[in-house]
MARVEXGU-444490 format. One record per residue (C-alpha): residue number from 1; x, y, z; residue in one letter. Coordinates in steps of 0.2 Angstrom, whole numbers, plus 5000, padded with zeros to 4 digits. Each point is the difference from the previous one (the first is absolute). Layout:
BEGIN
+-----+------+------+------+-----+
|   n |    X |    Y |    Z | res |
+-----+------+------+------+-----+
| NUM |    X |    Y |    Z |   a |
...
+-----+------+------+------+-----+
***
This chain:
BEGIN
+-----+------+------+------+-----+
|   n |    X |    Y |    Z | res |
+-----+------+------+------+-----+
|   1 | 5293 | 5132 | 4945 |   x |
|   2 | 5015 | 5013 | 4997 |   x |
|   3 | 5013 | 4985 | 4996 |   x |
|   4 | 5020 | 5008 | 5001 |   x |
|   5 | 5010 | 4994 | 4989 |   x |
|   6 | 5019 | 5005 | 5004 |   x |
|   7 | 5012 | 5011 | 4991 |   x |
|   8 | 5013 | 4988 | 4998 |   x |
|   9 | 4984 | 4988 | 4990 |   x |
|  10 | 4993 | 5014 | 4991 |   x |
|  11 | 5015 | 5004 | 4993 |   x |
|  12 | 5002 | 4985 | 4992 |   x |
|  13 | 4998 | 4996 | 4983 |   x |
|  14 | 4993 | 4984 | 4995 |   x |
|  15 | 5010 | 4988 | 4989 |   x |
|  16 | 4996 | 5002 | 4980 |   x |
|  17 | 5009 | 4984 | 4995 |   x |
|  18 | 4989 | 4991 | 5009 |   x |
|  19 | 4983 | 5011 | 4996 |   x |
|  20 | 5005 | 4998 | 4982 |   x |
|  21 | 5002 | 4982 | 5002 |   x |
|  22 | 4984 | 4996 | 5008 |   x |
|  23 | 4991 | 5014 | 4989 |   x |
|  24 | 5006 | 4989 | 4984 |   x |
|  25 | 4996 | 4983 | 5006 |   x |
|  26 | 4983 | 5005 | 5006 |   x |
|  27 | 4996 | 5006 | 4981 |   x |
|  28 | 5008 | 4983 | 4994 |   x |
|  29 | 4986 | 4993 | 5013 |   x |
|  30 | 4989 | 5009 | 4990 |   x |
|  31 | 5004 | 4994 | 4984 |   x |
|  32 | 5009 | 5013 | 4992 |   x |
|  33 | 5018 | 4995 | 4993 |   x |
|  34 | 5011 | 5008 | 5008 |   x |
|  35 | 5019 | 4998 | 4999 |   x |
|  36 | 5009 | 5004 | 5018 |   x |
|  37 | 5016 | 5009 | 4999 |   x |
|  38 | 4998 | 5006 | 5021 |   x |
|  39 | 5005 | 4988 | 5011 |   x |
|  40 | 5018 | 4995 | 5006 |   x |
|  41 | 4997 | 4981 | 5001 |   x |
|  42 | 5009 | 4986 | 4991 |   x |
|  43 | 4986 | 4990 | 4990 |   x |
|  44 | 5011 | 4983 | 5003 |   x |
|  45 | 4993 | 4989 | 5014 |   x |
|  46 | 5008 | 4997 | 5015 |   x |
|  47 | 5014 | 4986 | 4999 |   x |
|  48 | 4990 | 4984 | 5003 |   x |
|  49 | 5015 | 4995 | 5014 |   x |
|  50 | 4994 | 5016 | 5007 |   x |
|  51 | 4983 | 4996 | 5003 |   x |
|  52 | 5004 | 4982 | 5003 |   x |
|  53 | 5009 | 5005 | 5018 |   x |
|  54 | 4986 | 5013 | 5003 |   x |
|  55 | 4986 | 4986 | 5000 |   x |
|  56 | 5011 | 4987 | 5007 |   x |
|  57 | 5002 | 5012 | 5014 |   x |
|  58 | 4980 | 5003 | 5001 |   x |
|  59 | 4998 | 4982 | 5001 |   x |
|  60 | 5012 | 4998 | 5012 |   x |
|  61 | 4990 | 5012 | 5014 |   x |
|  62 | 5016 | 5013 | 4997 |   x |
|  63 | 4984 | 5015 | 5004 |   x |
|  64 | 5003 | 5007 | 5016 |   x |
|  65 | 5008 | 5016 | 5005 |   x |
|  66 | 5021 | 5001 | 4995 |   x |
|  67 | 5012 | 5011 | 5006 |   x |
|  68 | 4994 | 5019 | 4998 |   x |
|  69 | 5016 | 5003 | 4986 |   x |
|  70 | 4998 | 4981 | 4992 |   x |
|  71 | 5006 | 4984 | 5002 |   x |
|  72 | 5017 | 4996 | 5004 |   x |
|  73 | 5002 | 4988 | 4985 |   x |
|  74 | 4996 | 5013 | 4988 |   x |
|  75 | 5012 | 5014 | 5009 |   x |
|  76 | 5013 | 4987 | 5000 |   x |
|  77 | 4997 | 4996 | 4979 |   x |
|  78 | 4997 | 5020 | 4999 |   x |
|  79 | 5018 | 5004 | 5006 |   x |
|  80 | 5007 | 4987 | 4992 |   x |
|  81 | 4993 | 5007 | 4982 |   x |
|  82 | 5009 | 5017 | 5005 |   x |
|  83 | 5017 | 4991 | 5006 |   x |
|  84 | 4997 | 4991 | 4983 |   x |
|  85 | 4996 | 5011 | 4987 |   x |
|  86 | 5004 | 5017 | 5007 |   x |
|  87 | 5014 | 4995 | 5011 |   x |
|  88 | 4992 | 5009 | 5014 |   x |
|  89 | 5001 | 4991 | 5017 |   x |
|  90 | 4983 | 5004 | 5011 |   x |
|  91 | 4996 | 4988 | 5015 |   x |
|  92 | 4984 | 4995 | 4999 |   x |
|  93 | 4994 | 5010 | 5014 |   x |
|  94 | 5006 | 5016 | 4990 |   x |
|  95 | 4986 | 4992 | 4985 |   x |
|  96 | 4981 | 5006 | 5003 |   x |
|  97 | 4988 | 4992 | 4988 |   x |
|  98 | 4983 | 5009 | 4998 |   x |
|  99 | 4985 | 5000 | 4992 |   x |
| 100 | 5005 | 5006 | 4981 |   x |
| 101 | 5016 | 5009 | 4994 |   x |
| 102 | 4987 | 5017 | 5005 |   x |
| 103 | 4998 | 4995 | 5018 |   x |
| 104 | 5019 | 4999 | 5001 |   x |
| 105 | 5002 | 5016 | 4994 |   x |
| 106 | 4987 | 5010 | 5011 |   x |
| 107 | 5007 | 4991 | 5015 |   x |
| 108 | 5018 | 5006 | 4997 |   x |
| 109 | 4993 | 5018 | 4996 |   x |
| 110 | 4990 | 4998 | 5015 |   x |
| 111 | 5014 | 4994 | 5009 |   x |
| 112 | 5013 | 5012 | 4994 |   x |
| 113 | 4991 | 5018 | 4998 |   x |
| 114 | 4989 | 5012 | 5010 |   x |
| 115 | 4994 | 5019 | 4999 |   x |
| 116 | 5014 | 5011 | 4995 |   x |
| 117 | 5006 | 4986 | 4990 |   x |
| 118 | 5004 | 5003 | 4980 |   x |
| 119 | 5000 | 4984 | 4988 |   x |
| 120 | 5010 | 5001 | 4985 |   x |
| 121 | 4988 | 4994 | 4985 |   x |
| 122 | 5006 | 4999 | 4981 |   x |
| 123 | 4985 | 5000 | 4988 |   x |
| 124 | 4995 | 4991 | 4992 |   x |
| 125 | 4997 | 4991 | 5015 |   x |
| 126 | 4989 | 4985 | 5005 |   x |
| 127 | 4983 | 5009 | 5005 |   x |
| 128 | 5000 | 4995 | 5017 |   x |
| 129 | 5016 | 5004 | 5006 |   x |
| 130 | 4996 | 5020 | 5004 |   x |
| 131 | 4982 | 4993 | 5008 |   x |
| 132 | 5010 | 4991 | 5013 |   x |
| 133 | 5010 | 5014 | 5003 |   x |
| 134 | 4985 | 5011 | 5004 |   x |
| 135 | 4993 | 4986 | 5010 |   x |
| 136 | 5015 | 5001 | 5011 |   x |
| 137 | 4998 | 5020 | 5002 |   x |
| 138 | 5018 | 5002 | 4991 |   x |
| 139 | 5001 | 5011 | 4986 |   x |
| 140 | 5004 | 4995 | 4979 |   x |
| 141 | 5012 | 5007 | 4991 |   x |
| 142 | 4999 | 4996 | 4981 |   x |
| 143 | 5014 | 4999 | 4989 |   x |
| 144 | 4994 | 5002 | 4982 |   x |
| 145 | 5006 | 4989 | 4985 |   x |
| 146 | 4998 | 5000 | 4982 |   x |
| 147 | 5002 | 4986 | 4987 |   x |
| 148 | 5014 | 5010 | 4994 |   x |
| 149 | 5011 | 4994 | 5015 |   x |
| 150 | 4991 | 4983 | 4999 |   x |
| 151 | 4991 | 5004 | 5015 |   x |
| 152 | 5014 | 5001 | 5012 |   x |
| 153 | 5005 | 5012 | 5014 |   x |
| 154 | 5019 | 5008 | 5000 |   x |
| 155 | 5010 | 5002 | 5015 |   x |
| 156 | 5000 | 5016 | 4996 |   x |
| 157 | 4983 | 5002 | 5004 |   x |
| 158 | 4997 | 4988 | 5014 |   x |
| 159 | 5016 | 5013 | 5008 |   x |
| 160 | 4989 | 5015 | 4998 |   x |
| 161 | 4983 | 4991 | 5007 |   x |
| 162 | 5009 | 4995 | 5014 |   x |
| 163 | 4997 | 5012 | 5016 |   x |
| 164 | 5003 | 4994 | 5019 |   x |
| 165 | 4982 | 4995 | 5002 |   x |
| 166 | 5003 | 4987 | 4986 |   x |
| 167 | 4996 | 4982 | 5008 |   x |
| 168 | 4999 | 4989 | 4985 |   x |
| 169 | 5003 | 4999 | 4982 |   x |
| 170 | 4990 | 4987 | 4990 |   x |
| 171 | 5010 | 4990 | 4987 |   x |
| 172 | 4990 | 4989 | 4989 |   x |
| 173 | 5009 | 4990 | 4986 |   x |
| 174 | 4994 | 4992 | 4990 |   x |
| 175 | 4989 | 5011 | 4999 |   x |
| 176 | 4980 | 5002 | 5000 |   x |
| 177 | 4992 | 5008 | 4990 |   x |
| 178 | 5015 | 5003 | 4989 |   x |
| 179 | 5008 | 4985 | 4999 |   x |
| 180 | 5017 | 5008 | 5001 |   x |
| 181 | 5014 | 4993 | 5009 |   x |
| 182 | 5015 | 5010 | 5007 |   x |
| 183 | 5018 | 4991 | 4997 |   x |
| 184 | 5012 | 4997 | 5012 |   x |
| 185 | 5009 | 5017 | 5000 |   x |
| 186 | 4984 | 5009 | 5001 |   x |
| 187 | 4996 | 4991 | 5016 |   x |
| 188 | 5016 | 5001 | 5008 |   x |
| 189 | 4999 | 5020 | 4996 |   x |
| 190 | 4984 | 5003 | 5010 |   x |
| 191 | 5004 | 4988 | 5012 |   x |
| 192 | 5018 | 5008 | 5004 |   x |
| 193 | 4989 | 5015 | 5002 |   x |
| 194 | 4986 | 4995 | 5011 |   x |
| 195 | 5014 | 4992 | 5010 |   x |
| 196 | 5009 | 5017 | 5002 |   x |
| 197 | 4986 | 5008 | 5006 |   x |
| 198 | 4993 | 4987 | 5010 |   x |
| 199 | 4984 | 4997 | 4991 |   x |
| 200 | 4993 | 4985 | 5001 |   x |
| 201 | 4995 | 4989 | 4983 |   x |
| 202 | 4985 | 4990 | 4996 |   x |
| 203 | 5004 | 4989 | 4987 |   x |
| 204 | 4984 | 4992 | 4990 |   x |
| 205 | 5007 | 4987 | 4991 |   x |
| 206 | 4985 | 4991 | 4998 |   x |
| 207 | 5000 | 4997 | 4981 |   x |
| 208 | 5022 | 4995 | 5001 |   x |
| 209 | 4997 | 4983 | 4990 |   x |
| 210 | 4991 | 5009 | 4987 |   x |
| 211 | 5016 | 5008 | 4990 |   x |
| 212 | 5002 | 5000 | 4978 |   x |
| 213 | 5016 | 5004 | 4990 |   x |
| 214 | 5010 | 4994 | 5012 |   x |
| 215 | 4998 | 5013 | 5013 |   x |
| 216 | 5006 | 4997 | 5017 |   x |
| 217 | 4993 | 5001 | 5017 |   x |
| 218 | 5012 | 5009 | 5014 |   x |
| 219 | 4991 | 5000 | 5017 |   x |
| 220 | 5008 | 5018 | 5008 |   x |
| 221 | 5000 | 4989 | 5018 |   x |
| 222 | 5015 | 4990 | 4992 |   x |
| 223 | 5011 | 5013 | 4995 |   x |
| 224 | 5007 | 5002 | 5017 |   x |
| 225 | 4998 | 4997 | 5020 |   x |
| 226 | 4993 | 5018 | 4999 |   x |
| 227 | 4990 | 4997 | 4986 |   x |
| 228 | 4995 | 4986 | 5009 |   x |
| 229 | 4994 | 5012 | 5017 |   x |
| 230 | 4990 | 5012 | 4990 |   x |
| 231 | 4991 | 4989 | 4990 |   x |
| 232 | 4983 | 4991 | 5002 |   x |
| 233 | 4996 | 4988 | 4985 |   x |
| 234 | 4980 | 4998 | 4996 |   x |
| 235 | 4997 | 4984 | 4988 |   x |
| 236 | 4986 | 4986 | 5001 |   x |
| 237 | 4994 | 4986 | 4992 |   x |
| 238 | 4986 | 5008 | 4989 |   x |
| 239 | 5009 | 5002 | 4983 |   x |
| 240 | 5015 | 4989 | 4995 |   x |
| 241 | 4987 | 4985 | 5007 |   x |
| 242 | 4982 | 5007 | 4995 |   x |
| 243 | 4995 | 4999 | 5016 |   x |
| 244 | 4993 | 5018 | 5001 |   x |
| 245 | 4984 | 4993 | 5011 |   x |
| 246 | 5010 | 4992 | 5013 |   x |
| 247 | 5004 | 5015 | 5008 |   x |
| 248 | 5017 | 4997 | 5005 |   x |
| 249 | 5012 | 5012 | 4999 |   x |
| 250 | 5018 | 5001 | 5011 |   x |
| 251 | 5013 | 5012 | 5006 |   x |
| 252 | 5017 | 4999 | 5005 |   x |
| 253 | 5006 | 5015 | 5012 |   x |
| 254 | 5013 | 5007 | 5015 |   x |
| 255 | 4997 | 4990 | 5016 |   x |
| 256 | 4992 | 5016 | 5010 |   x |
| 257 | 4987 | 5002 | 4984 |   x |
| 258 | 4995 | 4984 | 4995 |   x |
| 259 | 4997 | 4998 | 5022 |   x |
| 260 | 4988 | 5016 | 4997 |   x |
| 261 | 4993 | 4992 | 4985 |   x |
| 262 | 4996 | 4982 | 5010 |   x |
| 263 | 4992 | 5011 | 5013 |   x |
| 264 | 4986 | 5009 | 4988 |   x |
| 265 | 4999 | 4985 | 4990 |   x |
| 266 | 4993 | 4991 | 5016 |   x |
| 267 | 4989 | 5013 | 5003 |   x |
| 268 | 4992 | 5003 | 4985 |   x |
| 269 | 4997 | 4984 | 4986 |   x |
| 270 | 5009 | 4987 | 5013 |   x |
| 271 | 5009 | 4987 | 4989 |   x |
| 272 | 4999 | 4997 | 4982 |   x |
| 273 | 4989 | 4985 | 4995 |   x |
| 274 | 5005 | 4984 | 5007 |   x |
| 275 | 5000 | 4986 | 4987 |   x |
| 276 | 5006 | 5015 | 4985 |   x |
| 277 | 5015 | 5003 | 5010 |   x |
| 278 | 5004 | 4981 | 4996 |   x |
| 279 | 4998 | 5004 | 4983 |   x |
| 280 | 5010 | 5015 | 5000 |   x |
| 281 | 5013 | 4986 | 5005 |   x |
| 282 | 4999 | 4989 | 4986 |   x |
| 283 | 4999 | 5014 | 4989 |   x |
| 284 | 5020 | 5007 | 5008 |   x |
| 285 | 5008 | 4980 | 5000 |   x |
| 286 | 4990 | 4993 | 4988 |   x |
| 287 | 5003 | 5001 | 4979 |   x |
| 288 | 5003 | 5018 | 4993 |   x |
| 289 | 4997 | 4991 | 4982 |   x |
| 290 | 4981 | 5011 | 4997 |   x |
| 291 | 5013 | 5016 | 4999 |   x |
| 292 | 5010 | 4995 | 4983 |   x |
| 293 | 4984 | 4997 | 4990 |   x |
| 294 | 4989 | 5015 | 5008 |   x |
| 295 | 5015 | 5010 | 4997 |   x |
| 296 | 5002 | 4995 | 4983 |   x |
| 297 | 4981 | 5003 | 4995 |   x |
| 298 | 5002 | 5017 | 5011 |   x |
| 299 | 5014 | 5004 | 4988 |   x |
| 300 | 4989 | 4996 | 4985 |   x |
| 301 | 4985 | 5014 | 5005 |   x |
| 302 | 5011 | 5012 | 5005 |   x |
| 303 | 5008 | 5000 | 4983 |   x |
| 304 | 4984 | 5000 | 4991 |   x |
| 305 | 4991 | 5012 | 5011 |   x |
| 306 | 5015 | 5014 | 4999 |   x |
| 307 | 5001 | 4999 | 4982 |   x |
| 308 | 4982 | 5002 | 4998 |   x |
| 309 | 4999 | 5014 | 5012 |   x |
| 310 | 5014 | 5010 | 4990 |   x |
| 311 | 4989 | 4996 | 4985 |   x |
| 312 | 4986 | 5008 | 5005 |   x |
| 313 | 4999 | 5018 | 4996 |   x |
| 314 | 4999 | 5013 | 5016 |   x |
| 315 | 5010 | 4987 | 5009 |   x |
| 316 | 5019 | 4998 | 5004 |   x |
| 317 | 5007 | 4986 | 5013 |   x |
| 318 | 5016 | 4995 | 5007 |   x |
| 319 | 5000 | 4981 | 5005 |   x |
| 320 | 4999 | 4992 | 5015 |   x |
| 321 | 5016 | 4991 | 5007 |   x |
| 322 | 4991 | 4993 | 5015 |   x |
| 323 | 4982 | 4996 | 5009 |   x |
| 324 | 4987 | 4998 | 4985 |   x |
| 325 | 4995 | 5018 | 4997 |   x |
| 326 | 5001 | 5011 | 4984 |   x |
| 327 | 4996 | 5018 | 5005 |   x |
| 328 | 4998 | 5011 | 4983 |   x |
| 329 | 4999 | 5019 | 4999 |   x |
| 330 | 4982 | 5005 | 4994 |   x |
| 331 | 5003 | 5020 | 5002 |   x |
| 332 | 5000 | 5002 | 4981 |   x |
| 333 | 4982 | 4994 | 5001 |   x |
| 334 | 4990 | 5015 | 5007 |   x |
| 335 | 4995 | 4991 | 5016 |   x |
| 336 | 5007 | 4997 | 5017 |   x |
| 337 | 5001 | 4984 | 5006 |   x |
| 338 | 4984 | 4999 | 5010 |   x |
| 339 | 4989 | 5005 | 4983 |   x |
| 340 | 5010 | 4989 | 4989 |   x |
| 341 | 4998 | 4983 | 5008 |   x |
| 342 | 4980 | 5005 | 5006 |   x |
| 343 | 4997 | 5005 | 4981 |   x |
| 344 | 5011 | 4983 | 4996 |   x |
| 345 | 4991 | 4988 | 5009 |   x |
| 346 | 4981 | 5007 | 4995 |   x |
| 347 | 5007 | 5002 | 4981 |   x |
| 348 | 5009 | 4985 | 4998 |   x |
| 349 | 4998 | 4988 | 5017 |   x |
| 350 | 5017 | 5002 | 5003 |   x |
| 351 | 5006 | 5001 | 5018 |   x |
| 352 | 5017 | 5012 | 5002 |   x |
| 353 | 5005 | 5006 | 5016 |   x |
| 354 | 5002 | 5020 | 5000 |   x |
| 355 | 5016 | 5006 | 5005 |   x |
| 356 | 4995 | 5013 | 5011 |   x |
| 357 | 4997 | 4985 | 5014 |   x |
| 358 | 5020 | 4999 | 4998 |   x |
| 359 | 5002 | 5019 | 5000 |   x |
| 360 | 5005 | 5000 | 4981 |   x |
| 361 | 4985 | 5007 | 4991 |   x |
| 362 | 5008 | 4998 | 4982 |   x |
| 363 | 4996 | 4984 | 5002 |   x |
| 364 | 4993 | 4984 | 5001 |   x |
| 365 | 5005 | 4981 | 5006 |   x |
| 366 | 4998 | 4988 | 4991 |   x |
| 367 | 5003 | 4980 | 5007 |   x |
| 368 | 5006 | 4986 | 4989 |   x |
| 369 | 4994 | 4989 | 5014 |   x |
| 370 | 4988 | 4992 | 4988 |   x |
| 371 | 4998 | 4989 | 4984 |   x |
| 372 | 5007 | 5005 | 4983 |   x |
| 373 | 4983 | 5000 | 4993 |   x |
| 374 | 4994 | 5012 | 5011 |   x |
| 375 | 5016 | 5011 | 4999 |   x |
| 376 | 4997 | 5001 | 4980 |   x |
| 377 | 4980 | 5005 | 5002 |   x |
| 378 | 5003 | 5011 | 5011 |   x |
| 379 | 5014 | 5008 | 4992 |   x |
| 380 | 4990 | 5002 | 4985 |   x |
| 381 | 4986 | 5008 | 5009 |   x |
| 382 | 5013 | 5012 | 5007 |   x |
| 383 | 5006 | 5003 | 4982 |   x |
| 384 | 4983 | 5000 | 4995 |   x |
| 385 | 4997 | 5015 | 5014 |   x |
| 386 | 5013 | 5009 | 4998 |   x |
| 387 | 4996 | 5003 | 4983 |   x |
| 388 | 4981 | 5008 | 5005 |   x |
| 389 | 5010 | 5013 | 5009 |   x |
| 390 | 5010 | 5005 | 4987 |   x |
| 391 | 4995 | 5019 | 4994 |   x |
+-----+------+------+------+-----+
***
């Protein structure tokens, strides 16, 4: 059997985060030690009110079919967390909660571009970003950055990427895999732009609780009613609560595009789960108390693992101000990206994400996302590595 595969599949590349991720806890099932730098997933639990309200809701019968864009309750509690935090003022039926912060973010490319299109992309970028955009037969346009500029894009050179076939400019801040986070007049400048030259915004601001040094969060949709029509905000439920297996994500967006996004929805996952969604609930009304102390131990790997890194000859890092990434430059080492964390992790067990998977091959991503004890071992394996290479 000839079996076809279509262009727009076999052009895709397949997600390394999570190949690295399974490839390290298969050689931990093995027996080998291995420490697990790869994944984006907080090692807390999930609040235990959290999961209180998602089996009460299990043994209440709450397991049928809801509305295709969630339940009302949790639209409501969602809108009310923008009016509240953001001071952004959605109705509910303006709020679409899907199945993970990803499945919010292909819908709204989906929704929003087709061929012809051109989706403005800064890199390092989150790898799955320029996958969706070929999935909706639009067209990527990457904007490099360097650590020099803290990974940020300028106005300057969003200005010159934009062309009248641009659709959409992806924002993500804070940031992964960078961890950077753009202040408040660096939003409002590319905003002002993209609202001059009536390009929309996607606005992943997934990781905005995660935030150090007193860095602030700006959401471009609050800066004004334009700002407001231009933008679509991308958030979910997986990081600031651990809940990165309940596959809940949510969206906030124009009337006429979160309309479109309903209609796919319904047509292709139908509703988020039933009895999380309940949870999702409890997790927006009820305690935020987890935050201050996972914050606080965050706070304390972050610092640990950026000095390490800048120890460690070969290797030079700026630190994070958001998210749980550290993303050091390796390009004094002699390998690219792809070379260095496979030569890492049969060397030393250590599992580092290449930077390549982020268009940034001078690097590598490394999550704090895990316990202090790990963080030092694996640090010292790094060291350890690093050295082996040197001439």
């Amino acid at each position: 059997m000839n079996y076809s595969i279509s262009r727009r599949a076999a052009a895709l590349s397949p997600s390394l985060t999570l190949a690295i991720d399974a490839k390290a806890k298969q050689m931990k099932a093995d027996g080998l030690d291995v420490v697990g730098f790869g994944a984006g997933e907080p090692d807390f639990d999930t609040p235990q009110h959290i999961k209180d309200a998602a089996a009460k809701a299990l043994a209440d019968g709450f397991t049928k079919y809801t509305p295709s864009s969630g339940i009302p309750e949790l639209r409501q509690a969602i809108a009310d967390k923008f009016k509240r935090e953001n001071g952004l003022i959605y109705k509910p039926s303006q709020i679409i909660v899907s199945c993970g912060g990803k499945h919010s973010c292909y819908n709204i490319i989906i929704a929003t571009c087709q061929e012809g299109d051109e989706v403005i992309i800064p890199s390092p970028y989150w790898l799955s970003y320029p996958e969706m955009v070929k999935l909706a037969s639009a067209t990527p346009v990457i904007l490099p950055t360097t650590d020099k500029t803290e990974f940020k894009v300028t106005p300057d050179q969003l200005r010159k990427a934009i062309t009248p076939r641009t659709r959409l400019f992806i924002l993500n801040s804070p940031s992964n895999p960078t961890g950077s986070v753009y202040s408040p007049d660096e939003i409002k400048a590319l905003g002002d732009l993209c609202v001059e030259k009536g390009v929309l915004i996607m606005s992943d601001e997934i990781y905005e609780h995660l935030l150090y040094d007193g860095t602030v969060h700006k959401s471009v949709a609050s800066l004004s009613q334009a700002h407001f029509e231009h933008t679509i905000v991308v958030h979910g439920f997986a990081k600031a609560w651990s809940m990165t297996g309940w596959r809940l994500g949510f969206l906030a967006a124009p009337e006429p595009i979160a309309k479109a996004i309903d209609a796919i929805q319904s047509h292709s996952t139908s509703n988020p789960t039933s009895f999380a969604q309940k949870g999702a609930v409890a997790a927006l009304t009820g305690s935020q108390d987890h935050l201050k102390s996972w914050l606080a131990e965050y706070d304390k790997r972050r610092t640990f693992a950026w000095k390490k890194l800048n120890s460690i000859s070969g290797i030079t890092c700026v630190n994070s101000k958001g998210a749980f990434y550290l993303f050091p430059n390796i390009s004094k080492l002699g390998l690219n990206s792809t070379e260095f964390c496979a030569k890492l992790l049969e060397k030393e067990q250590v599992a580092a994400v290449p930077g390549v998977a982020f268009g940034a091959d001078e690097y590598i991503r490394i999550s704090y996302a895990t316990g202090m004890a790990n963080i030092e071992k694996g640090l010292d394996r790094l060291d350890r590595f690093c050295k082996s290479l040197a001439p």
